[in-house]
C-alpha positions in Angstrom: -40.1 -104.8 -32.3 -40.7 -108.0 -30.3 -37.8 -110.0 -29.1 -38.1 -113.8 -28.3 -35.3 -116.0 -26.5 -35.9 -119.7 -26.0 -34.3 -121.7 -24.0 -34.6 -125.5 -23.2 -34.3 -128.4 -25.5 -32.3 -131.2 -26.0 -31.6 -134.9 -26.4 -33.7 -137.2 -24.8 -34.4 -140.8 -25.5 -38.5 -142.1 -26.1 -41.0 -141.6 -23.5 -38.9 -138.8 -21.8 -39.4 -135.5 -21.2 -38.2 -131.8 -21.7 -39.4 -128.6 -21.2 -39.3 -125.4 -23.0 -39.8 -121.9 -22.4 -39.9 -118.5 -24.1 -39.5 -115.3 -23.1 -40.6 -112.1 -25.2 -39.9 -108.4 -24.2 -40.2 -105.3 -26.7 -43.4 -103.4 -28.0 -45.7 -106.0 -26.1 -49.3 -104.9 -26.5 -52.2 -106.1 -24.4 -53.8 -109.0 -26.6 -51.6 -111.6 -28.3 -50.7 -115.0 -28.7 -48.1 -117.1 -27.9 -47.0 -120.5 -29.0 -44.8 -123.1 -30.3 -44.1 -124.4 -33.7 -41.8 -126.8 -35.1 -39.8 -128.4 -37.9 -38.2 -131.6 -38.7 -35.4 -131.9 -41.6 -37.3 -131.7 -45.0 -40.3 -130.8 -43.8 -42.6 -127.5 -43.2 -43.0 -125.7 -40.0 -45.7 -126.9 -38.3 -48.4 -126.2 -35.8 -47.3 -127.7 -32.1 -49.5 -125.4 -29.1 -50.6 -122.2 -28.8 -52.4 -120.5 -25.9 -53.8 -117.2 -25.6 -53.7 -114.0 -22.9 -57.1 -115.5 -22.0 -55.8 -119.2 -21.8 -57.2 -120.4 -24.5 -55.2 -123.2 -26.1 -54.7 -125.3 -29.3 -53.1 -128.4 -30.2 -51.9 -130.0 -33.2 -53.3 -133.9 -32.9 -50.6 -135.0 -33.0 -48.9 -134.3 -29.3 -52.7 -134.4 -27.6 -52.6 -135.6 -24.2 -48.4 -135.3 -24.2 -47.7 -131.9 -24.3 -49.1 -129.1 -22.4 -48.5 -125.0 -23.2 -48.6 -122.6 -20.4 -48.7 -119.3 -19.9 -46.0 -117.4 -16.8 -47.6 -115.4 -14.9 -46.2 -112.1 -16.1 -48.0 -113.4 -19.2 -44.8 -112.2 -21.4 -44.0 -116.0 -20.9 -44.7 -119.3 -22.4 -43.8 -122.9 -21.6 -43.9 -126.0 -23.2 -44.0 -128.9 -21.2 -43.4 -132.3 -23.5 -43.9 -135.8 -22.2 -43.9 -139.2 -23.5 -41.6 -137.9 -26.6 -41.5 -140.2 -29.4 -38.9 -140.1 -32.0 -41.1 -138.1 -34.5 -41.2 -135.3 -32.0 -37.7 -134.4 -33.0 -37.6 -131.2 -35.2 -36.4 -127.5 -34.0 -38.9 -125.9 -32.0 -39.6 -122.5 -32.6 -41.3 -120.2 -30.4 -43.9 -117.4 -31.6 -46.0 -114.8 -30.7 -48.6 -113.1 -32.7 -50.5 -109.5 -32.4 -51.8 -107.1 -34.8 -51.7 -109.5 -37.7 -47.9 -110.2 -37.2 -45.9 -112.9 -36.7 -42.6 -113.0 -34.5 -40.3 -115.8 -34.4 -37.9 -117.1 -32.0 -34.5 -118.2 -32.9 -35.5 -122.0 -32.4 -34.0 -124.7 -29.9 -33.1 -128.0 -31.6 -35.5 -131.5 -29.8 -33.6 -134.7 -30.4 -35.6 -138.1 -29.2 -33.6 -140.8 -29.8 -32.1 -144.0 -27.9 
């Protein structure tokens, strides 16, 4: 089993930032992922970053050029650093991290942007 605990999160009005990180511990194998999802009232969970053991990242379009994911150096740790927030970013974030063809969640840390 793989644990995830987020922390981080927030209100925070437009064009501010927050950061967020996750930690995972458990039956952590050599390759996986890590990453961040989110989702906003009424919607589906969505894409936000993910970034691999060998750094590779992805973004959805939409955060581009705002947000940045990182990787801590004991690897077993992701960050996600958010800037210039708009009001759409606001959804629970969700941290993940995937190996072996599964999935594991975080319990999800609620992003509020709004004056």
């Amino acid at each position: 089993q793989v644990q995830l605990v987020e922390s981080g999160g927030g209100l925070v009005q437009p064009g501010g930032s927050l950061s967020l990180s996750c930690a995972a511990s458990g039956s952590i194998f050599v390759i996986y992922t890590m990453g961040w999802y989110r989702q906003a009232p009424g919607k589906e969970r969505e894409l936000v970053a993910t970034i691999t053991n060998g750094g590779s990242t992805v973004y959805a379009d939409s955060v581009k050029g705002r947000f940045t994911i990182s990787r801590g150096n004991a690897k077993n740790t992701v960050y996600l650093q958010m800037n210039s927030l708009k009001p759409e970013d606001t959804a629970v974030y969700y941290c993940s991290l995937l190996q072996r063809g599964h999935r594991y969640w975080g319990q999800g840390t609620q992003v509020t942007v709004s004056s």
